[in-house]
C-alpha positions as CSV (number, residue, x, y, z in Angstrom):
1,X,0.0,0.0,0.0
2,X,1.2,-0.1,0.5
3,X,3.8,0.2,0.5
4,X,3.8,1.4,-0.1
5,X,7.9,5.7,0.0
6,X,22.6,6.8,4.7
7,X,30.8,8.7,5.7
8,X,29.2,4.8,5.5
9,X,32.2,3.2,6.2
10,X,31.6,4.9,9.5
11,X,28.1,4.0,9.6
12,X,28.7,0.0,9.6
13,X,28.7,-0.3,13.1
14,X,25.9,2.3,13.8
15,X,23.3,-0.7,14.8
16,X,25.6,-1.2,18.0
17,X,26.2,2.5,18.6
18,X,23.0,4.6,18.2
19,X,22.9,8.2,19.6
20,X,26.9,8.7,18.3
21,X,27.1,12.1,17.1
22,X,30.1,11.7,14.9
23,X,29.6,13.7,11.2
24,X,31.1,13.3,8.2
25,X,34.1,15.4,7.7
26,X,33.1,16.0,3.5
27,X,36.6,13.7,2.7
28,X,35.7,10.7,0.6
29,X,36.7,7.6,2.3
30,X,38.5,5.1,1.0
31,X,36.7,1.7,-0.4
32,X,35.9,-0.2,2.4
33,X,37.4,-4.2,2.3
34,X,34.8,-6.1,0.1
35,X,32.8,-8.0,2.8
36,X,29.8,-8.9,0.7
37,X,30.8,-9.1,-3.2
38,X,28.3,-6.9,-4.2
39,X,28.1,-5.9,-8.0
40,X,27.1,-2.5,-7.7
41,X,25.9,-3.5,-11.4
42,X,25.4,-6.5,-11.2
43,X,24.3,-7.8,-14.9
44,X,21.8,-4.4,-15.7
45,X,22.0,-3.5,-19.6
46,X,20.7,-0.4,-18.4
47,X,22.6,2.2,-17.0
48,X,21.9,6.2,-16.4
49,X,23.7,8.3,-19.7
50,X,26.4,9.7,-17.6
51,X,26.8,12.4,-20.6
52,X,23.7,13.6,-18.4
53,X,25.0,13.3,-15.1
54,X,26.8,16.4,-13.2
55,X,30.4,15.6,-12.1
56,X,29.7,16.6,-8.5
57,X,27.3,13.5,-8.5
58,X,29.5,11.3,-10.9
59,X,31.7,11.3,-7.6
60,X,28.7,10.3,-5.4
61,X,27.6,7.5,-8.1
62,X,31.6,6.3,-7.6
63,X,31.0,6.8,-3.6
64,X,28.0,4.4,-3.9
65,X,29.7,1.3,-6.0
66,X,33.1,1.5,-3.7
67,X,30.5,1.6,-0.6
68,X,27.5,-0.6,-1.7
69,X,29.1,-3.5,0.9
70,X,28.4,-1.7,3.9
71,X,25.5,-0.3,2.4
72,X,24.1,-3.8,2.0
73,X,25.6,-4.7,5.6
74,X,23.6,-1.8,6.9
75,X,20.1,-2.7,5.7
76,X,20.9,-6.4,6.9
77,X,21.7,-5.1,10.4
78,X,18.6,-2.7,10.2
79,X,16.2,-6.1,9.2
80,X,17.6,-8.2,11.8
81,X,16.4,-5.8,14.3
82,X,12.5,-7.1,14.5
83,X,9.9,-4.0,15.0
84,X,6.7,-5.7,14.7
85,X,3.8,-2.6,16.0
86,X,1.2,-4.9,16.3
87,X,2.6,-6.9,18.8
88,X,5.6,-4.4,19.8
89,X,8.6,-6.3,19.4
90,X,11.2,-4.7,19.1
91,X,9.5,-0.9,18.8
92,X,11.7,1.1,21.4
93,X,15.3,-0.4,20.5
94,X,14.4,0.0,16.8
95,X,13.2,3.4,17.7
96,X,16.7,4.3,19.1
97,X,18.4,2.4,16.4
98,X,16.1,4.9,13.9
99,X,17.7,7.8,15.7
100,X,21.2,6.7,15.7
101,X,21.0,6.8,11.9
102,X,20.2,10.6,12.0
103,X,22.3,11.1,14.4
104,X,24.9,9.5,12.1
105,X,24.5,11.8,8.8
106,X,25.0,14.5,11.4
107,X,21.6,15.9,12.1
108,X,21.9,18.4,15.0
109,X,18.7,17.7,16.1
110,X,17.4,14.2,16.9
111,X,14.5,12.8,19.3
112,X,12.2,10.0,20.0
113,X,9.0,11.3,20.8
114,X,6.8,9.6,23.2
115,X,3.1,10.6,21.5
116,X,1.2,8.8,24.8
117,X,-2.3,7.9,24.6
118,X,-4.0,8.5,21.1
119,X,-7.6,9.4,20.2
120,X,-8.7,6.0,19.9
121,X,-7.5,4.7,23.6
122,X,-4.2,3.1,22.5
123,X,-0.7,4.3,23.3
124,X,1.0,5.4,19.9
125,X,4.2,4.0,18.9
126,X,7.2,6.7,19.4
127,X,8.1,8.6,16.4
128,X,11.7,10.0,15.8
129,X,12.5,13.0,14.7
130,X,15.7,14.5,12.8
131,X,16.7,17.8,11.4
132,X,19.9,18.4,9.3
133,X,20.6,21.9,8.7
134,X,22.7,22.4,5.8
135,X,22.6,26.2,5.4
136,X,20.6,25.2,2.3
137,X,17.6,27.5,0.8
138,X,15.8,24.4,0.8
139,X,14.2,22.0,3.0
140,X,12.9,18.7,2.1
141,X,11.0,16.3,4.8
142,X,11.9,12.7,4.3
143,X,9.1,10.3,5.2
144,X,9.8,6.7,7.0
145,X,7.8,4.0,8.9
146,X,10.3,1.6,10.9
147,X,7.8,-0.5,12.1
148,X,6.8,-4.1,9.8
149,X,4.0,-6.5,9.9
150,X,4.2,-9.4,12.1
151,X,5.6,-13.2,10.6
152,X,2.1,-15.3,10.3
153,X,3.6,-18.3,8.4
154,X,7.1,-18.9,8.7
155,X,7.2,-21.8,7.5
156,X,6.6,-20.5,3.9
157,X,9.9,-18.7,4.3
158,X,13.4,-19.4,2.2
159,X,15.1,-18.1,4.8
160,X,14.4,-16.8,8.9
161,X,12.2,-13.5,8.3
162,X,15.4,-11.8,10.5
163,X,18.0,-13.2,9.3
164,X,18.3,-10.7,6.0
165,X,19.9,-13.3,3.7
166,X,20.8,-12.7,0.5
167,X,20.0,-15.2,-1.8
168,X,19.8,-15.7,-6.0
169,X,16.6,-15.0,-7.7
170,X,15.6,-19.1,-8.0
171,X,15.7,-19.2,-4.1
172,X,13.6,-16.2,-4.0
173,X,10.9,-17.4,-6.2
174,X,11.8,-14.2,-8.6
175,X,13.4,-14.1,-12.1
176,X,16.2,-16.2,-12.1
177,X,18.6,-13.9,-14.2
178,X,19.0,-11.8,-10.2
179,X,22.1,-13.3,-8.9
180,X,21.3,-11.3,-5.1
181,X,18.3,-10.3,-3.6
182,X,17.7,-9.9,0.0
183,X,14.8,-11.8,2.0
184,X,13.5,-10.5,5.3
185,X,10.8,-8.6,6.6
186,X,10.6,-5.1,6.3
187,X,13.6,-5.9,2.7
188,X,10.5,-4.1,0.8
189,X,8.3,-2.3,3.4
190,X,9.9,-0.3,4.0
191,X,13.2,-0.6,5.2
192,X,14.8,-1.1,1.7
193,X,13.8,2.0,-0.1
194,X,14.3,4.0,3.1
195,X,17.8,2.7,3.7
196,X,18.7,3.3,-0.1
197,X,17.4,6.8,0.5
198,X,19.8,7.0,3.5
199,X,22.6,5.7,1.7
200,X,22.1,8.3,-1.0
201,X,21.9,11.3,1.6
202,X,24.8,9.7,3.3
203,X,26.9,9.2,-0.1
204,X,26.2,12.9,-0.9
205,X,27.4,14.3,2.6
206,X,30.6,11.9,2.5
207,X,31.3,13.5,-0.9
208,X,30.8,17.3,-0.8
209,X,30.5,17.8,2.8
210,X,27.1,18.7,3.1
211,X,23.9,18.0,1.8
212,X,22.2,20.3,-1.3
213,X,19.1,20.9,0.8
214,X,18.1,20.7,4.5
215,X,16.0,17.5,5.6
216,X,13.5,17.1,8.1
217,X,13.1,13.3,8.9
218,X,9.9,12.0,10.4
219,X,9.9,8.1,11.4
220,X,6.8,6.4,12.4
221,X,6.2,3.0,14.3
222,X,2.7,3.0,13.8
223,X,2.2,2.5,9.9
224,X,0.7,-1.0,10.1
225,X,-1.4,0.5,13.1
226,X,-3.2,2.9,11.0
227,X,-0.7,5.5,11.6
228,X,-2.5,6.6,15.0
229,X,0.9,7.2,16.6
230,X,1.5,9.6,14.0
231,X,-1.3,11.4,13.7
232,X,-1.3,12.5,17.5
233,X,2.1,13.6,16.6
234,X,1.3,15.8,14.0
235,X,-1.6,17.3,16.1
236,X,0.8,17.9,18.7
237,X,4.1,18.6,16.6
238,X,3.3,20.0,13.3
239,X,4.9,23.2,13.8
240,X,8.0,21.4,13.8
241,X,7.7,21.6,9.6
242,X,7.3,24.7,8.9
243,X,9.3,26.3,6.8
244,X,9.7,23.1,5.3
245,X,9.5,22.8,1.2
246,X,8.5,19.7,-0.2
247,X,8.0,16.1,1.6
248,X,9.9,12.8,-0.5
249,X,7.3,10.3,0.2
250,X,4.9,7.7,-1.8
251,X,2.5,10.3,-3.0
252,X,-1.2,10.3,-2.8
253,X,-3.5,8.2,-0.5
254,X,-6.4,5.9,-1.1
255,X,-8.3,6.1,2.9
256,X,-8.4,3.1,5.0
257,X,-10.5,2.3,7.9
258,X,-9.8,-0.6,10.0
259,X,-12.3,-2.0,12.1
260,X,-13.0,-5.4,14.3
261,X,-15.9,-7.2,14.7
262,X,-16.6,-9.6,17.6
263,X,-19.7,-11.9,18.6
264,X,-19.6,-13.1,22.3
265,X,-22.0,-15.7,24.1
266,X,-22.0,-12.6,26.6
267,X,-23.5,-9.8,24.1
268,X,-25.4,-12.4,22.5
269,X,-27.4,-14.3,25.2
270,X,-26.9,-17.7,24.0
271,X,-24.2,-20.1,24.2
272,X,-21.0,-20.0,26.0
273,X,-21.0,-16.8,27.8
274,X,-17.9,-17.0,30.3
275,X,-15.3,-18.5,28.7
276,X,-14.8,-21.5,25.8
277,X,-16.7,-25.0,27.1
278,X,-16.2,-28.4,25.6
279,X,-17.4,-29.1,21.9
280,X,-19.5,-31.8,22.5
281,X,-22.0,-29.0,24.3
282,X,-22.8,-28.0,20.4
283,X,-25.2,-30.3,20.6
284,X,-27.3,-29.0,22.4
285,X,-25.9,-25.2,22.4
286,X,-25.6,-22.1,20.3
287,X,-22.4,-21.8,18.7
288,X,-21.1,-17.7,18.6
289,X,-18.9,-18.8,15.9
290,X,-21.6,-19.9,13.6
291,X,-23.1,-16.6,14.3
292,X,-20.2,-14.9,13.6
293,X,-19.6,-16.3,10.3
294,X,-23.2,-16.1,9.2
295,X,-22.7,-12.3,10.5
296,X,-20.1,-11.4,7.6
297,X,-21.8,-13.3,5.0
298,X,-24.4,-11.1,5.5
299,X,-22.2,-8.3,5.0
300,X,-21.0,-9.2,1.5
301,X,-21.8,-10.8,-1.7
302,X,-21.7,-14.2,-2.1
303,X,-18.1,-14.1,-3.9
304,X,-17.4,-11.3,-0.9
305,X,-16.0,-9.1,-3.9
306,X,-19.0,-6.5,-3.1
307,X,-20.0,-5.2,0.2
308,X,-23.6,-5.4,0.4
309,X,-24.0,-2.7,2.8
310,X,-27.0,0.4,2.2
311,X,-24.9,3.6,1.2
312,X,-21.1,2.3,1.3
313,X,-20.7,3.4,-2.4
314,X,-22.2,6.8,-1.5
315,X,-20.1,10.1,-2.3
316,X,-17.7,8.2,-4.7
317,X,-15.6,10.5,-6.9
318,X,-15.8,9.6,-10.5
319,X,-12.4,9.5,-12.3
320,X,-12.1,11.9,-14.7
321,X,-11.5,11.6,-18.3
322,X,-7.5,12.4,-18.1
323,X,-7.6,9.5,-15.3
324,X,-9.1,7.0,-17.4
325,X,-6.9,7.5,-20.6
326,X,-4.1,7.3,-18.3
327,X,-5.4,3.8,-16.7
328,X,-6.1,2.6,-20.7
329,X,-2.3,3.4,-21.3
330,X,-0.9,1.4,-18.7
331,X,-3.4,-1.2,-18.8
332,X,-2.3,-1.5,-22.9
333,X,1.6,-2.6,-21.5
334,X,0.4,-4.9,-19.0
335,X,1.0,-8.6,-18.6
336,X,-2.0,-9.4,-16.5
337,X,0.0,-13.0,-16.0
338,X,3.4,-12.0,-14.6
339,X,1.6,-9.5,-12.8
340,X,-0.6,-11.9,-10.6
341,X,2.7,-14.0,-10.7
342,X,5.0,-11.2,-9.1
343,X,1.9,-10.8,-6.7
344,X,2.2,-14.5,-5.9
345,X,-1.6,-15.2,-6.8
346,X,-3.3,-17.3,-9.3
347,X,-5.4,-14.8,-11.2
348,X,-7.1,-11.1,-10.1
349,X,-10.7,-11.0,-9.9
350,X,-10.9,-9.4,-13.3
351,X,-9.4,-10.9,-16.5
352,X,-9.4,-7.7,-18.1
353,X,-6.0,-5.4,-17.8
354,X,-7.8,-2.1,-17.5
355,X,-10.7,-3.6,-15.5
356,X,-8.0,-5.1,-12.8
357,X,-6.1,-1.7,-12.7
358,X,-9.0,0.3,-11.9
359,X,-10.2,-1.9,-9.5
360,X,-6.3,-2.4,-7.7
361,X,-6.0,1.8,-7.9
362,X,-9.4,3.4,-7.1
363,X,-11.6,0.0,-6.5
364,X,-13.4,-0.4,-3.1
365,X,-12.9,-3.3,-0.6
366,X,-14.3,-4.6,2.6
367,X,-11.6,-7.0,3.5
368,X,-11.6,-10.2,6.2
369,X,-7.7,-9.7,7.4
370,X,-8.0,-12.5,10.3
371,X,-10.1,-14.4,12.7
372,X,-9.7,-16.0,15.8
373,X,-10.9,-17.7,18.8
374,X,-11.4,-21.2,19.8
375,X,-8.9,-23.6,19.0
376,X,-6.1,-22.0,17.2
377,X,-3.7,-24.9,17.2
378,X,-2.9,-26.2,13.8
379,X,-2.8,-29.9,13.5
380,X,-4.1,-32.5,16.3
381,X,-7.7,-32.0,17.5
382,X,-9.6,-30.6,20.7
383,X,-13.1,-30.4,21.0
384,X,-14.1,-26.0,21.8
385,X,-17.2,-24.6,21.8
386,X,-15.8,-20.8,21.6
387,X,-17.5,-18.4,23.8
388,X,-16.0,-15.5,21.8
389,X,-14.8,-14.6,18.0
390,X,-13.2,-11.6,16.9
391,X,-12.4,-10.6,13.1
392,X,-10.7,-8.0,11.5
393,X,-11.2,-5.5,9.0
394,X,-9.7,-3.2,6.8
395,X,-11.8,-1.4,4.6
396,X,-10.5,0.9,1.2
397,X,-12.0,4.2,0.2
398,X,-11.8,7.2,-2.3
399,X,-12.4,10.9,-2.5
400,X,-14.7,11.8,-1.4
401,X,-15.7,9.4,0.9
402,X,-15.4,9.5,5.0
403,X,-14.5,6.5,7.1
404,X,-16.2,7.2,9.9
405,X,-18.9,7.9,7.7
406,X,-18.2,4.0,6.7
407,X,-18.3,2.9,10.0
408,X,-21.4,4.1,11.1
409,X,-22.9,2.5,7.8
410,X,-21.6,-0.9,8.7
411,X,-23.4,-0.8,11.9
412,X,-26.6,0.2,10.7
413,X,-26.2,-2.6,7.8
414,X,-25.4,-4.6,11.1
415,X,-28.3,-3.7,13.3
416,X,-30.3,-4.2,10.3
417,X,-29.4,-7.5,9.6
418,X,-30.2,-9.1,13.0
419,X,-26.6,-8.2,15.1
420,X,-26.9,-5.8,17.2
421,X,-25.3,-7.8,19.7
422,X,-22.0,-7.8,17.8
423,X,-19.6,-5.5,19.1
424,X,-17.9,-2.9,16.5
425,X,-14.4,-1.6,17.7
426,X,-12.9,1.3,15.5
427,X,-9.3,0.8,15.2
428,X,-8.0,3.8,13.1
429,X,-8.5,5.9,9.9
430,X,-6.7,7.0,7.6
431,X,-8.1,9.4,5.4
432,X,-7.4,9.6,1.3
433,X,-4.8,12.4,-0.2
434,X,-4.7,13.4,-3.2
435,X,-1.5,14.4,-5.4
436,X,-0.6,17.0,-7.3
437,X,2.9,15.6,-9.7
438,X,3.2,19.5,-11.4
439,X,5.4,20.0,-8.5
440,X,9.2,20.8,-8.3
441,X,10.0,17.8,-6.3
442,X,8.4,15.6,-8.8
443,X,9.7,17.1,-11.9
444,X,13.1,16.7,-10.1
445,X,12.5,13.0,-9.9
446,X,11.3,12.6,-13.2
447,X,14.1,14.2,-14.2
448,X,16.2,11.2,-12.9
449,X,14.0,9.2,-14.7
450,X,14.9,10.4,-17.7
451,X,18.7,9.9,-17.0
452,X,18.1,6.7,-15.7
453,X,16.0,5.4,-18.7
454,X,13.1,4.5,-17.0
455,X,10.1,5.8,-18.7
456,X,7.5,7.8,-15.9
457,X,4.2,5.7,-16.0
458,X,0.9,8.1,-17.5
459,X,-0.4,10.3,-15.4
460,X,-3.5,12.6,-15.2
461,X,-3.5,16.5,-15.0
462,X,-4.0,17.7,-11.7
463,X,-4.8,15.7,-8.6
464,X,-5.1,12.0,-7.8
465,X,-4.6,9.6,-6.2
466,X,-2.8,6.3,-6.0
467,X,-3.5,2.7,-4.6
468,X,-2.2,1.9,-1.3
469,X,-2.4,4.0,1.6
470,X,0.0,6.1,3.7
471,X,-0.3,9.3,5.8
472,X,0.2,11.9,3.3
473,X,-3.0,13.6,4.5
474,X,-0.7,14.7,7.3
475,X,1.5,16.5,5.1
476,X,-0.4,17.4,2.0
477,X,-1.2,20.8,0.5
478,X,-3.7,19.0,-2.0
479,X,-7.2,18.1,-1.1
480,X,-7.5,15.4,1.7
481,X,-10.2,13.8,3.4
482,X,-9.7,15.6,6.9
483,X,-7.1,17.7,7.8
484,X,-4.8,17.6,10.4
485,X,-2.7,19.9,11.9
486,X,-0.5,23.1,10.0
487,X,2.0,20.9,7.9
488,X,1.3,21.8,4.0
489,X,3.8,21.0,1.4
490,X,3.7,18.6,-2.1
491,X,5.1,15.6,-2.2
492,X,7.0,13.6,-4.9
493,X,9.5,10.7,-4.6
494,X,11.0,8.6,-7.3
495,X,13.6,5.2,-7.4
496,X,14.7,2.7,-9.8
497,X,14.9,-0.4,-7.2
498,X,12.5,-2.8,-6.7
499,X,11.2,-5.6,-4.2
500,X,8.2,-7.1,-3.9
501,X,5.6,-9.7,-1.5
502,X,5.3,-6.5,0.9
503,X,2.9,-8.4,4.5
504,X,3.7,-11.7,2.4
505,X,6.6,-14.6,2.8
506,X,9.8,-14.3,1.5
507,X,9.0,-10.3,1.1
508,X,12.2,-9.2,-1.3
509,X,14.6,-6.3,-2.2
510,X,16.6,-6.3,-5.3
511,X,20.3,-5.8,-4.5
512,X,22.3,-6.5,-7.8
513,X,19.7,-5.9,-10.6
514,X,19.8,-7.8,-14.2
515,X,18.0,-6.5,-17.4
516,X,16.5,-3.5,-17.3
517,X,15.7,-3.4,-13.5
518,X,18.4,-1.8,-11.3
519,X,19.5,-3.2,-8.1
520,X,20.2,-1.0,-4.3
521,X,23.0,0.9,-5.8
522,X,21.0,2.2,-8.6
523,X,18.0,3.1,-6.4
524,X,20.4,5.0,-4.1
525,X,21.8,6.8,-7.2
526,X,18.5,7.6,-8.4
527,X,17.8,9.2,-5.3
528,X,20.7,11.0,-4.8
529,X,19.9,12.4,-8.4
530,X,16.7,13.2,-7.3
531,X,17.4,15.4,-4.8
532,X,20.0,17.0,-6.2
533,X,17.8,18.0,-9.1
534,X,15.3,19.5,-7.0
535,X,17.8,21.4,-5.1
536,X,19.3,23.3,-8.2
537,X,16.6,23.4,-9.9
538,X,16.3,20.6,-12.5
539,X,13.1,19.9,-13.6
540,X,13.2,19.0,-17.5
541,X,12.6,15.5,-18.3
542,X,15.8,14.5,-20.1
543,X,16.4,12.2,-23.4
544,X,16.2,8.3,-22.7
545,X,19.2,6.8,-21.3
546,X,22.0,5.0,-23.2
547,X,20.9,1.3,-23.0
């Protein structure tokens, strides 16, 4: 959703030494002792048109292949430190670990926040927070969560979900033709791409002593929690950004709601209403779990594709004539098979390219995401009667709709149906962004594009939106579904890496790329052009790249 939006030889050991103030002195350091093997190019045929590139960042691209061992060494280190936010392994350590990055590059300000109670009862993860003045005239807020989902099967794993292996592309269940990728969770949401953006800042510093523009950093734990740590951060904290320029971050927001549902023999008044009793009682008692399931059936079709609840569709935004001819174009280049492949599923719901794509982009969804109670042990047997089942929800929106607005529908549809005895428990919204790409920032970005060769996907005139959610409502300046707070700024990002099976086994990062797809050093180069293209100015969208 999505997910979604780093001297290094120095910043090696940083895992074991976070809060060390040391800065870069602007000397480049000399290649570190290969540890890894890393091809910085591993077998690409593409490569930027250096004809294109500036010299000052020629000797950062140099920077990055010398260094792309420790860079690797330095995302493994940052995997194997768990920070799971539903559970909370791991939070404070990685936390200070977050901050001992910043405090790495040299940012003379650095703190983990303690946001305390949020507005929907639960404590809210700590969020770090970095500034690096550079003396620049501009100031770009960097976006990170550093909290992951949780490990539910690890037993469909290549390799422990911590241990940050690298493997080839066979092992991974990719392309073969990768001879490294890494394998962990968090490889591509979102520690990955956020470390290849550190490396790049990093590289840049170690190079010219400073960094082209001033950077805010903002680091959530609370991304797979609906961002509720976050948010009562930016109620509290959001004068921290002013002044700020632009934000380097996914981009625009579908909303998300997240919900859970629960049917007790308590709230009920039949069966079990204390505690789990023995299953051979079904005979001749109500079972809470039947109820439950009959409960969501009743809440979706019979394929559970559409939610069948009175108004949910209500206040959608049509897409626009510019949106659809964009969605046609893609649609026209897109192998529907090696996408569900990629995706790790048989087929999508639709067989249709443009169909699937407007569905996966600006679709609707009422989602079952788990269920539990009972007997949970797999294998064996164990006669339960359950006294109690819980399920949960997340449910995707558009402009102009309202989660809460969603919520309340649901439990109409619910008290309507025959449940009023079900319990409904919000557990955080996240309201839709949209995005504006006419923006400095993102003409900077696609000016790396261009450089790099990568041609930048269609896109509509003026706002959107894109599949997946974050918490760029927090930081927009576009139209967003509820605002919050004083922060205002656009937003663009851009990076040639990839990964892939983000919440899924064996979740990926590309680290020596093959073919036309780069691998970590190119996504830190790309991002190091990025940013240095916004901060002189760079905005045309240059000739393809030498291939």
């Amino acid at each position: 959703m999505r997910s979604k939006v780093t001297t290094l030889v120095l910043l090696v050991a940083i895992a074991g030494v976070s809060g060390c103030k040391s800065k870069p002195t602007g000397e480049t350091a000399a290649p570190a002792t290969p540890k890894l093997g890393i091809r910085a190019h591993g077998d690409e045929t593409l490569q930027p048109d250096m004809a294109q590139v500036p010299d000052p960042m020629k000797k950062v691209f140099s920077y990055i292949d010398d260094h792309i061992d420790d860079h690797v060494e330095l995302l493994q280190k940052w995997i194997r430190q768990p920070s799971i936010s539903n559970s909370g392994e791991g939070i404070p350590e990685s936390a200070e670990m977050v901050k001992g990055f910043f405090d790495q590059l040299g940012c003379q300000q650095t703190r983990v926040y303690d946001v305390g109670i949020t507005e929907y009862g639960t404590p809210g993860n700590p969020v770090v927070f970095a500034k690096c003045d550079e003396g620049a005239p501009k100031t770009v807020v960097i976006y990170w969560q550093y909290d992951t989902m949780p490990v539910t099967q690890p037993e469909n794993w290549v390799a422990p979900p911590f241990e940050a292996r690298l493997v080839d592309g066979k092992t991974a269940g990719i392309e073969p033709e990768f001879k490294k990728a890494l394998i962990g969770r968090g490889a591509v949401n979102s520690k990955g791409p956020e470390m290849s953006v550190y490396n790049a800042l990093a590289s840049l510093k170690a190079v010219n002593g400073k960094l082209p523009v001033n950077v805010i950093f903002v680091a959530e734990g609370d991304e797979e929690r609906m961002d509720i740590g976050l948010r009562k951060f930016m109620t509290d904290h959001s004068d921290l950004f002013k002044g700020a320029d632009a934000m380097w971050g996914p981009g625009g927001s579908e909303g998300c709601v997240y919900i859970e549902l629960t049917t007790s023999g308590k709230s009920w008044g039949r069966g079990p209403i204390q505690s789990d009793i023995h299953g051979s009682n079904k005979r001749s008692v109500d079972s809470p779990a039947w109820r439950h399931i009959k409960m969501l059936s009743s809440l979706v079709s019979d394929d559970g594709n559409t939610p069948m609840i009175k108004g949910f569709a209500d206040n959608v935004e049509p897409l626009n004539p510019a949106e659809l001819e964009d969605l046609k174009k893609q649609a026209a280049k897109l192998d529907l098979t090696k996408a569900a492949q990629g995706l790790g599923v048989r087929r999508y719901i639709s067989d249709d390219p443009f169909t699937m794509l407007k569905m996966a982009r600006y679709g609707l969804s009422f989602n079952l995401d788990g269920i539990w109670g009972g007997n949970m042990y797999a294998g064996g047997a164990g006669a339960i009667l359950p006294n109690k089942i819980t399920s949960k929800h997340n449910i995707r929106y558009v402009p102009n709709m309202n989660g809460l607005d969603i919520v309340k529908k649901i439990r109409a549809q619910l008290d309507h149906n025959g449940y009023k005895d079900v319990e409904l428990k919000l557990i955080g919204d996240v309201p839709w962004s949209k995005m504006n790409y006419n923006t400095d920032i993102q003409h900077a970005a696609d000016a790396m594009y261009g450089t790099f060769g990568v041609p930048v996907r269609p896109r509509a005139e003026g706002a959107s939106i894109l599949g997946g959610y974050w918490p760029s409502y927090l930081f927009s300046n576009q139209v967003v579904g509820q605002k919050v707070g004083m922060a205002s700024m656009p937003i663009g990002s851009g990076s040639v890496g990839r990964g892939g099976r983000a919440h899924a086994a064996n979740e990926y990062y590309i680290i020596e790329g093959a073919g036309k797809t780069y691998g970590m050093a190119g996504a830190e180069k790309s991002v190091a052009l990025a940013i240095w293209n916004y901060a002189n100015g760079v905005s045309d969208v240059k000739p393809t790249a030498t291939k």
